[in-house]
C-alpha positions, 0 to 999 in steps of 0.5 A: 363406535367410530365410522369411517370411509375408505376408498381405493383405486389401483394406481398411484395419482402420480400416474394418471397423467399417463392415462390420457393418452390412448396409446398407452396400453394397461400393461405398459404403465405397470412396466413403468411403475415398477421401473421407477419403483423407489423400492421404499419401506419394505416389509408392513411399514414404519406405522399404520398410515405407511401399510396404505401410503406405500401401497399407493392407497388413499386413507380418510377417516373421520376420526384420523388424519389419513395418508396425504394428497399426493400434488402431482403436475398435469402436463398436457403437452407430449414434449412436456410429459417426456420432459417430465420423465426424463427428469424423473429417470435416475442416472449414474451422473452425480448432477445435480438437477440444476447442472442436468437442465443445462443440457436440455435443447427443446426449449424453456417449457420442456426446461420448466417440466424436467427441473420440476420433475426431476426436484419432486423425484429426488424429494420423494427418494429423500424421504423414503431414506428419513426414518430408517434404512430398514423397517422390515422384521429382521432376525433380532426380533425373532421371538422363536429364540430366547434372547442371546443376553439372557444366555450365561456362558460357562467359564470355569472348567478347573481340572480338579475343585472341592479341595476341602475338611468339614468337621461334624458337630458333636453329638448334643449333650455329649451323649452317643448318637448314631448319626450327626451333620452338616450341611453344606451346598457346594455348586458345580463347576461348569464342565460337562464331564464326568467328576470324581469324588473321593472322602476320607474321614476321621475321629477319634473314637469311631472303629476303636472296637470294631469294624463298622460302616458310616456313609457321606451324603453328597448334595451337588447344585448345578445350574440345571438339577439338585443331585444327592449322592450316597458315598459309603465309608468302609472304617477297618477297625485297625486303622483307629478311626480312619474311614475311607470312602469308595469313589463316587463318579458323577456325571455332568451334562445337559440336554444340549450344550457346546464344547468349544475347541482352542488351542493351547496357544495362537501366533498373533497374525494367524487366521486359524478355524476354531470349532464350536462342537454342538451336542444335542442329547434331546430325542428331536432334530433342532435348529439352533442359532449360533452366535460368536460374540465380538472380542476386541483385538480379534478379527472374526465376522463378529468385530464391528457388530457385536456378534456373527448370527447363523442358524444350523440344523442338527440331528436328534442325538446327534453332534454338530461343529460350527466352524469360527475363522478368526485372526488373533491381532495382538500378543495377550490372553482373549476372550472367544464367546459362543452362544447358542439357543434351540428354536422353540425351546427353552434349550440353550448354552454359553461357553467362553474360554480364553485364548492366548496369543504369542508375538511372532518369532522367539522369545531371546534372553540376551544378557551383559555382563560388567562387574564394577570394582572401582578400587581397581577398574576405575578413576580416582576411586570411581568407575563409570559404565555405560550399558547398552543392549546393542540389538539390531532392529533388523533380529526383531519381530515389529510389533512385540514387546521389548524389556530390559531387566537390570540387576546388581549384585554384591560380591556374592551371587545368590541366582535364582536357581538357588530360589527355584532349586529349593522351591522346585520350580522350573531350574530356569535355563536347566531343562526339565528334570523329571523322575523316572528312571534312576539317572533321572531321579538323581536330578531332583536330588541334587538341585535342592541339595546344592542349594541347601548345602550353599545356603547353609555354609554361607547363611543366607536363608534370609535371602530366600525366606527361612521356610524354604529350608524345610521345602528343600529337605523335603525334596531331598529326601523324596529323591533319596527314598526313591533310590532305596530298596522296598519289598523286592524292589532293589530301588533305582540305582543301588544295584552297584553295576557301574563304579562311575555311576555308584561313585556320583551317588555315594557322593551326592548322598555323602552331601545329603548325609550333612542335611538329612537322614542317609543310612549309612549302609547305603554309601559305603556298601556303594564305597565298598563295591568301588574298592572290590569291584573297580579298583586295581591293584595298582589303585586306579579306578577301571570301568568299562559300563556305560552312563547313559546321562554322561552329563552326571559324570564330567569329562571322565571320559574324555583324555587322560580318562583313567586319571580322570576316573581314579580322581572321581571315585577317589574324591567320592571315597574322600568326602565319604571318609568320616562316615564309612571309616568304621565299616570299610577297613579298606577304605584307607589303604585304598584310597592311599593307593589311588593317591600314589598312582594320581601322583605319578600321573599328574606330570604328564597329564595333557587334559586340563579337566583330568589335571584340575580334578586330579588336583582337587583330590591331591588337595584333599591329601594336603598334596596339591601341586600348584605350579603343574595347575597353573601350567593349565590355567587361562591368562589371566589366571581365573580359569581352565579351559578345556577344549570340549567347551564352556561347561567342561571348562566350568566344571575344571575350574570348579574343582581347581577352586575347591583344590585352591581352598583346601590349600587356604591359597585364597588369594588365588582363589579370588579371581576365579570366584569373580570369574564365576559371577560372569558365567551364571545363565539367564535365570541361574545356573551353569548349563548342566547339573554336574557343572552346577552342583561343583561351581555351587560346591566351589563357590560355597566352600570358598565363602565358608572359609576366605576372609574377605577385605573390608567391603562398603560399594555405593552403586547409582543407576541411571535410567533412561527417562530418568531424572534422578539414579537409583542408589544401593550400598552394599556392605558386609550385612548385605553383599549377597542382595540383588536390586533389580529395575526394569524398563520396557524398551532395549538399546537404551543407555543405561548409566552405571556409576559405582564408588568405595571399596568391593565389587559387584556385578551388573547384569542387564537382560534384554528381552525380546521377540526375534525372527526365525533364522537357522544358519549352518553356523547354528548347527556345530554338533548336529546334523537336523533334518525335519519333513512333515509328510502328508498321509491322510488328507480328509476335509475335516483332519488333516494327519501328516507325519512328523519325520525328524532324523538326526545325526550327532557330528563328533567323529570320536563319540555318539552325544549323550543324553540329548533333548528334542525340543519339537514346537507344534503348529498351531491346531495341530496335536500329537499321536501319543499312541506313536510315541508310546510305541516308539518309548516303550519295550525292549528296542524303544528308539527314545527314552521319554516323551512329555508334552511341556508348558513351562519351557515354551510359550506356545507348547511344545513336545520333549523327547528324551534321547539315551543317546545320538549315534555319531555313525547314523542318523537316529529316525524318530517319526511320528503323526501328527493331526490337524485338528484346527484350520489355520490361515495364515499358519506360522512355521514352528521350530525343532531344536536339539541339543546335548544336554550337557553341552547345550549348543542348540541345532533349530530347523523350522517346519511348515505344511507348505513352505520349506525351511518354515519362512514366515508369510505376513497378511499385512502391509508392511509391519502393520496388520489389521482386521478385514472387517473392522475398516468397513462402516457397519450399519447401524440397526437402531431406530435414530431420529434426525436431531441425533444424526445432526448432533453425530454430524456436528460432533469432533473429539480425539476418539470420534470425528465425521468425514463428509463427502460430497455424495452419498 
């Protein structure tokens, strides 16, 4: 065993120069010693040697070094020893020692003492900064909690899993057994909730005989607990081998875990509160440690250290939220990442969601149109187009992503609303259309069947894959079986009350008649009640019922309105003619009554939509009077222009282009087709769906039977930054094809050169982020006021309410059908019970609410309107909750617009700001994160070798700074 001496005195050896003189008083010398204190290694110290060095005890050992001698100056003179202190004390000057000498008066000795001092000082608070900036214990090495690393975050949290068939191997050998099976371990998701599992079985022999009972034994693995389950099987010996197995609720939790709260979307820029909500089921109170780990591009206390730390206390069975402020910096689906861990315990829990984050401003789809027909338009055989989106830099939003689509079609358009409308996809500009009521439900009908009906007279499933056919019949049916009767149920529209609502259905399934199974009871009983019920003796068509989706209908309201309705249901009876001819011995004589009085109506017709209609149903008798419809068509001959606006007008020139090819007047014909192809909306479409449904009618028709001239285009696109164009040909094998290119950027040329016989069309969409602005000029239709008025202004929710009034402008009519589309500022949500009361009963004020994701990039709230009063402002209010707080919150938009003349009155609404003006926290165009421009301590030991390396170092991503001092 080793021996050793130790002594110790209480004062540093530096002091005792001090201790010479007798005036100095014992108390006086501590005050000095702990006013020169360099404050160095707090906490044990960085080893064994430092516990006695800092303490200012001396070490010796005969088997150890022991702490170093201390050289420190006797200064025996008065004026000497004040020099020497005086060059001891620390100023706010940054001198060096040498520049403070210059200063001194008292002489070259007194010179000599203070440089000396002063040099000793600044070696020893040199020193005491070498090894590391912090020595003592810190939070990281606290072992009371299981290290954050070791913590695996939850990250699926799927709506519905375990989508699967397991086949049960056969008895061995053939011979009956009573049981069989199959294991199979199937993990749980991550969620904490409540999970609901459902079987069915089948088999070919079991429950022939008898009614009988089997049982699924469930075995579920989660990352805490092996769990089995019994799900019994009740097999009802009718149905042959089918069992099916009673729901099986099982429960997923843990003894302690987070929910962590986002929302559906952030506006990069905002600084919003996310919510961490701490649930502790455990019968103790805890101390957790929280830890919100860094993402790049979001600016939160965590950037720059890899995490933000902090302890909270929660309460036996109790719940507890941590509140995060961060500050989304770019558009783009992030990563936010809490962990927590209970002091202690092996108790612990991750969760890590993504947040999505949309530019500023609104997503604007600006498309140009140029159709190339070189025979024609160009220069010897070639024309020459340069295209250019033309956007001022002043509409978009700085910072967000711009692109520009270019697409060139042949003389024939397949949109994508062909593709959606098969598949069922959103109808690209067409709003949503859901079930419900009979109106309603006729939309899912009749998109597919367009399509269907188009692609199939023109042939051209290959374009859209040949298995989407039987999607689209798919679809056709289930709207067509929705209107039906079953049981007592009389099915959603055949019930036959309003001759303009029964003359649309009997047409539309006429058409599917073509395509599917259509009961033939179920369209002519609908043509024998036009006959009985709204047909005069004078054979035209009278109506006084109301549509409430007018859209459906056309102008048949509108001037010349009884024309209008005798064409509409005369051109049901025509289309239905070869199915119901056997059924309706009236039929004939009917519809050649409403033809008389057509034809004595036609000469003083002043509605070019009455007129165009009318013509088509006259064409259909082989009676089309073509000088009275050109008397109403555009200049330039390719369309008719009505005065209520674009979707009248493409639905009068639909019906004067099918007028057209009945008469086998192709020629005239083809103009109105080109002029078509200018029209179709970003993403397909025409704007409504009866508009749609009679262009696609239309255009189908005339395909089906024009012979077309010989057709050979060569078409080459030059992009920018291109060397070399992209070249296409289209010819009679392809004319139907689209190429498309793309480029992220707008307001580039884009050099279009085209040569040979035939047309094609160019269209170019620019896409990009625009500021909100909202003009008078914005609102022709509407009258839009917005409020959010405060209610309830608790520190943790905040409730408002929602007050939208709306008033349509037209001094004739209330507006149709018409579409709320109200986006929600971020953190906030909607009282549904609200809008449930204001949806449902006799007197409810709007027709259907849904909350929808597919129109808008940040969510939004639909409200279907029956109808907006001309006289008064409808009212619709309703509260809405601030469950998140959000810093810099951005405005959202309210929209509204008839959806059959889709003219969109947009006012904008913030808590704070009238008109919802947008505020920026950054300088100019650029923002950036708070914490990430400050220099963050390093807590890593780093050795002197490393910090000279770092020093020296200099590369594009990393380069040293020097000062002067630090």
């Amino acid at each position: 065993m080793n021996t050793f001496l130790m002594t110790y005195q209480n004062f540093n050896v530096i002091l005792f120069i001090y201790l010479c003189v007798n005036d100095f008083h014992y108390a006086q010398v501590w005050d000095i010693v702990e006013k020169y204190d360099t404050g160095c290694t707090p906490g044990g110290g960085k080893d064994g040697m430092s516990v006695f060095y800092d303490a200012g005890l001396l070490f010796e050992s005969n088997t150890a070094s022991g702490t170093p001698y201390r050289q420190v100056s006797n200064y025996k003179e008065k004026l000497q020893r004040d020099c020497c202190l005086d060059g001891m004390r620390d100023t706010l000057l940054s001198y060096t020692c040498e520049r403070r000498v210059e200063y001194i008066v008292d002489g070259e000795t007194c010179a000599a003492a203070f440089l000396h001092c002063c040099k000793d000082m600044e070696n020893q608070r040199a020193d005491s900064k070498v090894e590391s900036l912090q020595l003592a214990r810190s939070e990281e090495d606290d072992n009371s909690y299981i290290d954050s690393n070791e913590i695996v975050s939850r990250t699926k949290f799927p709506e519905s899993w375990l989508w699967s068939d397991i086949t049960l191997p056969a008895c061995p050998g053939r011979n009956p057994c009573d049981t069989t099976s199959l294991t199979k371990d199937v993990p749980l998701q991550d969620s904490i909730t409540t999970w609901q599992f459902t079987g069915i079985s089948l088999s070919t022999t079991h429950g022939e005989d008898s009614e009988s009972n089997l049982a699924l034994f469930l075995s579920l693995k989660s990352s805490l607990s092996l769990f089995l389950y019994v799900i019994p099987f009740y097999c009802p010996s009718h149905l042959k081998g089918i069992c099916v197995g009673d729901p099986l609720e099982v429960i997923v939790r843990k003894e302690f875990f987070i929910d962590l709260r986002l929302p559906y979307s952030a506006v990069r820029g905002e600084q919003l509160e996310v919510k961490a909500i701490l649930h502790n089921y455990s019968p103790d109170p805890a101390t957790v440690r929280v830890d919100l780990i860094e993402e790049d591009n979001v600016c939160s206390s965590a950037s720059k250290r890899g995490k933000y730390r902090q302890e909270v206390k929660i309460g036996a069975q109790t719940t507890r939220s941590v509140p995060f402020i961060i500050i989304p910096m770019k558009e783009g689906e992030f990563r936010i990442e809490v962990k927590a861990a209970v002091k202690d315990s092996s108790l612990n829990d991750g969760i890590m969601k993504i947040l999505r984050v949309v530019p500023e401003g609104v997503l604007v789809k600006d498309p140009k149109i140029v159709i190339l027909d070189p025979t024609n338009k160009g220069v010897d055989g070639e024309q020459e187009e340069i295209i250019n989106s033309g956007i001022a830099k002043k509409d978009l939003v700085p910072n967000t992503p711009t692109s520009t689509q270019i697409s060139v079609t042949g003389r024939e358009q397949v949109s994508a609303l062909v593709e959606n409308a098969v598949s069922g996809n959103s109808m690209g500009s067409l709003i949503y259309q859901p079930s419900g009521c009979g109106e309603q439900n006729m939309y899912h009908m009749t998109l597919p069947l367009i399509a269907a009906t188009y692609l199939d007279k023109t042939n051209q499933w290959e374009t859209v894959g040949f298995q989407k056919r039987n999607e689209a019949l798919q679809h056709i049916k289930t709207g067509y079986n929705r209107e039906l009767p079953t049981g007592k149920r009389m099915g959603l529209l055949l019930r036959f009350h309003y001759a303009k609502l029964t003359a649309y259905v009997a047409k539309v399934f006429a058409m599917a008649n073509n395509l599917v199974a259509v009961q033939t009871p179920h369209i002519c009983e609908a043509i024998k009640f036009l006959i009985l019920n709204a047909q005069q003796p004078d054979g035209i068509f009278k109506e006084d019922g109301p549509v409430i989706h007018g859209e459906m209908i056309g102008d048949v309201r509108g001037a010349d309105s009884e024309a209008s309705m005798t064409a509409f249901c005369l051109i049901a009876m025509q289309e239905s003619r070869t199915i119901c001819a056997a059924s309706v011995g009236s039929l004939p004589g009917s519809i050649d009554k409403a033809v008389a009085y057509l034809e004595r109506r036609l000469p003083s017709l002043t509605n070019p939509y009455a007129v165009a209609m009318t013509s088509y149903a006259m064409a259909n008798e082989n009676k089309m009077n073509r000088e009275i419809l050109y008397k109403f068509a555009s200049p330039e001959l390719n369309h008719w222009p009505t005065p209520k606006g674009l979707v009248y007008t493409l639905e009068a020139t639909a019906y004067a282009l099918l007028a057209l090819v009945k008469a086998q007047a192709f020629e005239d014909a083809r103009p109105v087709v080109r002029w078509f192809n200018k029209q179709q909306k970003v993403g397909g479409g025409y704007g409504s769906t009866q508009a749609t449904m009679m262009v696609y009618q239309a255009i189908s028709e005339y395909w089906s039977s024009a012979k077309e001239p010989e057709y050979d285009l060569n078409v080459d696109i030059l992009l920018p930054g291109r060397a070399k164009p992209e070249r296409y040909n289209f010819n009679r094998d392809n004319h139907y094809a689209t190429r498309t290119s793309k480029i992220n950027d707008i307001n580039q040329n884009v050099k279009v050169t085209a040569k040979g016989s035939g047309e094609a069309t160019v269209t170019m969409v620019s896409l990009y982020y625009a500021l909100p602005k909202q003009k008078e000029s914005d609102c022709q239709k509407f009258n839009l006021s917005v409020q959010l008025i405060p209610e309830k202004m608790d520190e943790d929710e905040k409730i408002y309410k929602l007050r939208i009034e709306v008033l349509y402008k037209d001094k004739e009519r209330d507006a149709a059908m018409s579409i709320l589309d109200i986006g929600l500022l971020t953190g906030f949500t909607v009282d549904t019970k609200d809008l449930d009361l204001l949806s449902k009963g006799h007197a409810r004020s709007i027709a259907k609410y849904e909350m929808d994701k597919v129109l808008s990039d940040r969510g939004s709230l639909i409200i279907y309107l029956d109808k907006v009063s001309h006289t008064r402002p409808e009212e619709i209010i309703f509260r809405v909750h601030q469950k998140m707080k959000v810093g810099v919150l951005q405005p959202a938009a309210v929209s509204v617009y008839e959806y059959y003349e889709q003219t969109h009155c947009v006012q904008f609404y913030h808590p704070e700001r009238k008109g919802g003006q947008l505020l920026r926290l950054c300088r100019d165009d650029e923002c950036t994160c708070a914490e990430e421009n400050c220099s963050m301590q390093k807590k890593e030991k780093i050795s002197n070798d490393q910090r000279t390396a770092k020093a020296c170092e200099s590369t594009q991503t990393s380069k040293i700074d020097f000062g002067k001092r630090a």
